[in-house]
Short mmCIF file of the C-alpha atoms (twelve columns), coordinates in Angstrom:
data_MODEL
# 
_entry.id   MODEL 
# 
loop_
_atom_site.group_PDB 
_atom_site.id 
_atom_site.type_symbol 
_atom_site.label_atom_id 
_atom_site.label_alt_id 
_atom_site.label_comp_id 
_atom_site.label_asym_id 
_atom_site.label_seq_id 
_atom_site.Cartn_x 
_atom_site.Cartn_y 
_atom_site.Cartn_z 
_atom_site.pdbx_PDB_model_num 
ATOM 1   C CA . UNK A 1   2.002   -0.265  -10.147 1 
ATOM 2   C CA . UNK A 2   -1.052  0.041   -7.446  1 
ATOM 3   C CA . UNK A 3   1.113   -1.280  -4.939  1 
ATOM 4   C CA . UNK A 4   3.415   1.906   -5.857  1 
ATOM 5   C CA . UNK A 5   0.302   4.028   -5.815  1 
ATOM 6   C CA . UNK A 6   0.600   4.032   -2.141  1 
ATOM 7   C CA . UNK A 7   3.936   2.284   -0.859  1 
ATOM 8   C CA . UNK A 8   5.267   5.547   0.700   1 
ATOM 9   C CA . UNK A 9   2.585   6.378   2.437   1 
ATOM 10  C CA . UNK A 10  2.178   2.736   3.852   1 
ATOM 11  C CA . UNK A 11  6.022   2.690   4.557   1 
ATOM 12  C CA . UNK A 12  5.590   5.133   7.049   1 
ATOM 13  C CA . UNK A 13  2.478   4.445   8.371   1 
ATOM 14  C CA . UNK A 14  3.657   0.900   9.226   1 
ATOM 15  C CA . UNK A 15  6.732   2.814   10.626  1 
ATOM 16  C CA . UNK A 16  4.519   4.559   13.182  1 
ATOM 17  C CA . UNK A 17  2.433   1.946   13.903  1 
ATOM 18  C CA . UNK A 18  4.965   -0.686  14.269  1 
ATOM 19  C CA . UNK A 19  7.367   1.615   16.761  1 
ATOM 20  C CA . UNK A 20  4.451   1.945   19.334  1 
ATOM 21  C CA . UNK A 21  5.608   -0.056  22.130  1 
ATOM 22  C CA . UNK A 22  1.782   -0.144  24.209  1 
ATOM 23  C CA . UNK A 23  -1.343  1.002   23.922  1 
ATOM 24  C CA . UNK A 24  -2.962  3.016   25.696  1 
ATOM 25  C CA . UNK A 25  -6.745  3.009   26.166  1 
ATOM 26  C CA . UNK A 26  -9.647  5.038   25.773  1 
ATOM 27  C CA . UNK A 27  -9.064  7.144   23.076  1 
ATOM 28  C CA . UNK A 28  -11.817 7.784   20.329  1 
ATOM 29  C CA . UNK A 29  -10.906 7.358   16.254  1 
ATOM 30  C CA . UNK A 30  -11.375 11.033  14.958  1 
ATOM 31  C CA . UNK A 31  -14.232 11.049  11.803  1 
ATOM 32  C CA . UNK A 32  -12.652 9.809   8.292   1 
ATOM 33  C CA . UNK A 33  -11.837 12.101  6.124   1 
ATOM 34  C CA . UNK A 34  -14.739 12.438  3.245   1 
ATOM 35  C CA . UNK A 35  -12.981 13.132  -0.027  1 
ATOM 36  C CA . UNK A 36  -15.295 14.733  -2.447  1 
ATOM 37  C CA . UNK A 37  -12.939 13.610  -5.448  1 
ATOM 38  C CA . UNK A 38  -14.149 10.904  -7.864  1 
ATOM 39  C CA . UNK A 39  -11.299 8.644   -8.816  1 
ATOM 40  C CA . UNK A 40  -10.417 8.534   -12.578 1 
ATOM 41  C CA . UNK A 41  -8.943  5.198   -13.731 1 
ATOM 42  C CA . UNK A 42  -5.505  6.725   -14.922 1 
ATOM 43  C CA . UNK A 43  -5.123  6.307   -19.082 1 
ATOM 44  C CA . UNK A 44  -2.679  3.252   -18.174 1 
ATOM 45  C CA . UNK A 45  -2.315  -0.455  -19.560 1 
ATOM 46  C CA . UNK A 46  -3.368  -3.071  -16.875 1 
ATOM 47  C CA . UNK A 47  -0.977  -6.136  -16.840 1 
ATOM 48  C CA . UNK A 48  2.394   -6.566  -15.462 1 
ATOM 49  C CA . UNK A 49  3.795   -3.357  -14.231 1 
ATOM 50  C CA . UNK A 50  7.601   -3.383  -12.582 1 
ATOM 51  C CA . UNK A 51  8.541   -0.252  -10.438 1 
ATOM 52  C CA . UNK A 52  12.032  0.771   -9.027  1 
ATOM 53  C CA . UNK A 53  11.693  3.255   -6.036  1 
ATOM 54  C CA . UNK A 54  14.259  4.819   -3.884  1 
ATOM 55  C CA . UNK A 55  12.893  5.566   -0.530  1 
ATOM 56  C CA . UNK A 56  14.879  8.195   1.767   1 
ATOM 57  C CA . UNK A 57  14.261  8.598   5.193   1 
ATOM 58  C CA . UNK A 58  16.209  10.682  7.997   1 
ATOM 59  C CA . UNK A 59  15.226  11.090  12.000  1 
ATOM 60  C CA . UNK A 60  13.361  8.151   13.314  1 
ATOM 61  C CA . UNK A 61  10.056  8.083   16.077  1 
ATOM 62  C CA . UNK A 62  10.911  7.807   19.444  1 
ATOM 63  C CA . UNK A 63  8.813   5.843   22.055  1 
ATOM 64  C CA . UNK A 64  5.918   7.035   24.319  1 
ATOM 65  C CA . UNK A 65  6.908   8.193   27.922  1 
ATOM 66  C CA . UNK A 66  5.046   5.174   29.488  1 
ATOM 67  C CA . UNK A 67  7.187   2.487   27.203  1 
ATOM 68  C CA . UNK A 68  10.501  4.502   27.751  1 
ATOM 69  C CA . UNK A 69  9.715   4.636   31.475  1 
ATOM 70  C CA . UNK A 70  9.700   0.661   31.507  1 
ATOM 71  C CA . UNK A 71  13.343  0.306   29.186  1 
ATOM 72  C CA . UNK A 72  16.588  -0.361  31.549  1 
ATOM 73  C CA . UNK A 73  19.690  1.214   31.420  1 
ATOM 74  C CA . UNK A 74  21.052  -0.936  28.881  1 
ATOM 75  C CA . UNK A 75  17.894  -0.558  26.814  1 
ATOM 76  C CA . UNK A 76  17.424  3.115   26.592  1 
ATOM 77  C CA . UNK A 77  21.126  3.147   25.971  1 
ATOM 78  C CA . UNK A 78  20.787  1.180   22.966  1 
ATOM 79  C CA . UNK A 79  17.816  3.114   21.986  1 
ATOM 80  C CA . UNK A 80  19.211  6.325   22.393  1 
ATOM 81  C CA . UNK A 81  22.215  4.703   20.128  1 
ATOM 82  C CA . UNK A 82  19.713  3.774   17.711  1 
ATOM 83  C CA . UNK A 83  17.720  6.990   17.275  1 
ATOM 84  C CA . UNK A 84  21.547  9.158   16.513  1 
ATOM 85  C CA . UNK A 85  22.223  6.497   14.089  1 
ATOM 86  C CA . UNK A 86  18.467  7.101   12.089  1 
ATOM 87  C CA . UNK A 87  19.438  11.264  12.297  1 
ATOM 88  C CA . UNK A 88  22.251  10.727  9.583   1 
ATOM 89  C CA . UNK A 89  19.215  9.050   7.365   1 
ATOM 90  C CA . UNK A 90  19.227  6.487   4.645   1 
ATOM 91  C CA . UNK A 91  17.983  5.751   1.059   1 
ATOM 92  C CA . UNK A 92  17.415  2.335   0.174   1 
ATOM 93  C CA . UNK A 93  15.940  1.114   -3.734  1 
ATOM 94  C CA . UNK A 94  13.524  -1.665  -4.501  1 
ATOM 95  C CA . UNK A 95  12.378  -3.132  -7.296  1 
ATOM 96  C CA . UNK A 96  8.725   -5.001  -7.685  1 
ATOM 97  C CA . UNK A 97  7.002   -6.455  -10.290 1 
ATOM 98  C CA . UNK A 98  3.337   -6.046  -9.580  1 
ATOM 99  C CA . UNK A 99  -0.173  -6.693  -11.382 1 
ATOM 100 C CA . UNK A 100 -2.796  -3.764  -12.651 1 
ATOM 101 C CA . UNK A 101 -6.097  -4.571  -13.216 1 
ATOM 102 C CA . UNK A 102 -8.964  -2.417  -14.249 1 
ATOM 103 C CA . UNK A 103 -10.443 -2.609  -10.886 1 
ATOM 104 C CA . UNK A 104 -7.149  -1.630  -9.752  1 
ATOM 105 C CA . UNK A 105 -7.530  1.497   -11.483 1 
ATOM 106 C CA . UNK A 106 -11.109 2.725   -10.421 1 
ATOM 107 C CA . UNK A 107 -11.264 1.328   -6.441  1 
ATOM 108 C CA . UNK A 108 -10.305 4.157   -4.071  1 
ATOM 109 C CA . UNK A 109 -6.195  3.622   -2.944  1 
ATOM 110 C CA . UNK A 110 -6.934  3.774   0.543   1 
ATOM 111 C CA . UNK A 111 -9.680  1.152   0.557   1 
ATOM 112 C CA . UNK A 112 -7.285  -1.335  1.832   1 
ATOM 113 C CA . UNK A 113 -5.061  0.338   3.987   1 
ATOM 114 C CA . UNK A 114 -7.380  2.271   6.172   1 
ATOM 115 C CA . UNK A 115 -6.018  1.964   10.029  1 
ATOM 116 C CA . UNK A 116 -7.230  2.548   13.097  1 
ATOM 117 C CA . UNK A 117 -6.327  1.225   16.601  1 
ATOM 118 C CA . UNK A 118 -6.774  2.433   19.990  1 
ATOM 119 C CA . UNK A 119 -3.820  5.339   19.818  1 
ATOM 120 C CA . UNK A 120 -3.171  6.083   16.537  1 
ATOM 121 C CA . UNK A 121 -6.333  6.489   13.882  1 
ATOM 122 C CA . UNK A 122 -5.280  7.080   9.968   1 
ATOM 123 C CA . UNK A 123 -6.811  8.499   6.735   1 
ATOM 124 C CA . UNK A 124 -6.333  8.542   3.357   1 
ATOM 125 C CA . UNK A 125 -7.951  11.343  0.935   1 
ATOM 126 C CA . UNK A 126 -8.035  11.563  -2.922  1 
ATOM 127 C CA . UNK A 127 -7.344  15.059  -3.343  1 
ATOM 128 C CA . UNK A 128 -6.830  14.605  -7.604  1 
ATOM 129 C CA . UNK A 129 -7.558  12.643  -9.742  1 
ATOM 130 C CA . UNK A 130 -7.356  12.700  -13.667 1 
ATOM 131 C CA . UNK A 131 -6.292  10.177  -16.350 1 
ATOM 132 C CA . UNK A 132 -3.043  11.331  -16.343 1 
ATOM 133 C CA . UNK A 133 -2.361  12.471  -12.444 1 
ATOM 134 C CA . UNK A 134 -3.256  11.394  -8.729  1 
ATOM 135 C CA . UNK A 135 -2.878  13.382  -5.993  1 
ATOM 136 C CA . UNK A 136 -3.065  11.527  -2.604  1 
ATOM 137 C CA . UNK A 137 -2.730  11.929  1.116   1 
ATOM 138 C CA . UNK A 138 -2.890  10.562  4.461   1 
ATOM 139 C CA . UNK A 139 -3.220  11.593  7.634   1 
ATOM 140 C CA . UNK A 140 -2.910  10.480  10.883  1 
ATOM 141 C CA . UNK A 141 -3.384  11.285  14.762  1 
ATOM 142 C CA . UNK A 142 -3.440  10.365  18.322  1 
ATOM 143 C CA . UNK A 143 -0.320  9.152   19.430  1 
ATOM 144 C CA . UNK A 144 1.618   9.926   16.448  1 
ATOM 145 C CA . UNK A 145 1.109   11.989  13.497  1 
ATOM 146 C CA . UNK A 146 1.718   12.020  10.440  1 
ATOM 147 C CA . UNK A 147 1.069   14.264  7.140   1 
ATOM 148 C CA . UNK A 148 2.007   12.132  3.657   1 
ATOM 149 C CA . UNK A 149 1.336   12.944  0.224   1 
ATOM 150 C CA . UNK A 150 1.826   10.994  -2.832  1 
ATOM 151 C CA . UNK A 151 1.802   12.389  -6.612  1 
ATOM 152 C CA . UNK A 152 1.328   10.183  -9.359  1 
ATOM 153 C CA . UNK A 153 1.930   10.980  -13.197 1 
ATOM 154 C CA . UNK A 154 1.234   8.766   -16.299 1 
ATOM 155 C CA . UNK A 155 3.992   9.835   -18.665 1 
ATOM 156 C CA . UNK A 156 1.993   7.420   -21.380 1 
ATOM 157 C CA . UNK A 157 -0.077  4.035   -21.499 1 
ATOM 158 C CA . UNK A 158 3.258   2.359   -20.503 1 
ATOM 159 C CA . UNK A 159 5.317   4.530   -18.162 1 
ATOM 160 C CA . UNK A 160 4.556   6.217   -15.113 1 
ATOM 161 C CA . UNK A 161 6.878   8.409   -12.765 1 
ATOM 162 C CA . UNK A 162 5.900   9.481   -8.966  1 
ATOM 163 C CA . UNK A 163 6.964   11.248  -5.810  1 
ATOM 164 C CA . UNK A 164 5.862   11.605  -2.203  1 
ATOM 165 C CA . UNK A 165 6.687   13.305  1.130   1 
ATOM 166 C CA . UNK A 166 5.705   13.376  4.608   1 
ATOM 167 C CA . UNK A 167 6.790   13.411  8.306   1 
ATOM 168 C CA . UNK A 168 5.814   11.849  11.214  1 
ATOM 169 C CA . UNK A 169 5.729   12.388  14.735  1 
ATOM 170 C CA . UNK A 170 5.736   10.253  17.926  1 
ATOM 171 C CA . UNK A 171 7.929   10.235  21.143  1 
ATOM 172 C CA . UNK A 172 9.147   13.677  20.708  1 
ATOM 173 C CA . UNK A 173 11.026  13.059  17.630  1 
ATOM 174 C CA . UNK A 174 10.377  13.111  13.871  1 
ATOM 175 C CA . UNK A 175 11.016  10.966  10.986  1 
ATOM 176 C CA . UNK A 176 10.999  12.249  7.591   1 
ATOM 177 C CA . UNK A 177 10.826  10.360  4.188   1 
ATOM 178 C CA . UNK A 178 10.661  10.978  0.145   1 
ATOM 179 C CA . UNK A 179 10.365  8.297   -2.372  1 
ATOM 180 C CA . UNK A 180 10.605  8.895   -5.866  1 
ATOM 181 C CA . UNK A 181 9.521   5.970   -8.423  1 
ATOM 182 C CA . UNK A 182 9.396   5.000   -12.221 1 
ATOM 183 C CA . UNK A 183 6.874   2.145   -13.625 1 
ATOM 184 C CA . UNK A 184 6.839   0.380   -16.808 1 
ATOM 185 C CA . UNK A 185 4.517   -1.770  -18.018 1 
ATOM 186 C CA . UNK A 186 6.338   -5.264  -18.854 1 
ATOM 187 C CA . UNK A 187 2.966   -6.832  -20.529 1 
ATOM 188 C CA . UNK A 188 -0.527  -7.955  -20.751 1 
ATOM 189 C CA . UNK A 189 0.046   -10.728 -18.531 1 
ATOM 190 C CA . UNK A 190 0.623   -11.264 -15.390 1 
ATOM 191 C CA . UNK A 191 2.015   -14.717 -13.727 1 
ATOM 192 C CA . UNK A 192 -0.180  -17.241 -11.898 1 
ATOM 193 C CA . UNK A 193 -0.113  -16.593 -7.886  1 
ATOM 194 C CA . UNK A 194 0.146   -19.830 -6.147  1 
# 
């Protein structure tokens, strides 16, 4: 269930970090944001937890000038192919199975997934937190930008239901995506990693 905590907001922020082409150098990482929020461990069971999401995402991020300048005919053909074909948009599902611990459920989300590079610098912010309901976001600038929020609500000590939203920005063109999940807690135990 963590890894659901945060999985759209990591979806896209891999999205814009992995469709930079170059870097470009110079640029200084904006202050984190300082959440005054103290997380709550939400009133959930820790053990095995197995989520099924369905992640939708229309428009797609285009490249900066410098790495479109360098693409050949062919290439910015097939790229310009490519970015009409992500406008119609897409939903795909997935299913994990995923372990909770209790120090799952009091370390801060975004401990982990913090990122900053050269172009674009990213942070996460607890904006709520109870034993029943998160409320998170993440933010990022520089050479793209994006604006991502994730809600999370414990139905019980066994089921837990979430959404999330956001858009980002890079190249001239937008992405949007939504993911809505359910979690159930399959049992105390979780299986050996190898």
């Amino acid at each position: 269930m963590k890894k659901m905590i945060v999985f759209g907001a990591v979806c896209l922020s891999a999205t814009v970090l992995l469709a930079r082409a170059e870097q470009k150098k110079g640029s200084e990482a904006p202050p984190p944001v300082k959440s005054t929020v103290k997380m709550t461990p939400m009133n959930v069971k820790t053990g095995l937890w197995q989520s099924t999401s369905s992640v939708a995402v229309s428009g797609g991020l285009g490249l900066p000038p410098e790495a479109l300048a360098k693409l050949t005919p062919e290439q910015k053909a097939r790229y310009e192919a490519a970015m009409q074909a992500n406008s119609r948009g897409r939903t795909s599902t997935f299913t994990n199975k995923d372990c909770l611990t209790k120090e799952d459920l009091t370390a801060d989300p975004f401990t982990r997934m913090g990122s900053d590079d050269e172009n674009v610098h990213c942070h996460g912010a607890l904006l709520s937190s109870t034993g029943t309901d998160i409320v998170l976001q993440e933010t990022c600038s520089g050479e793209a930008s994006l604006n991502y929020t994730m809600k999370i609500h414990a139905v019980d000590q066994e089921h837990a239901t979430g959404t999330g939203s956001g858009t980002a920005t890079m190249g001239g063109h937008t992405m949007s995506s939504s993911v809505k999940f359910e979690a159930k807690w399959l049992g105390a135990t979780c299986p050996a990693h190898d």
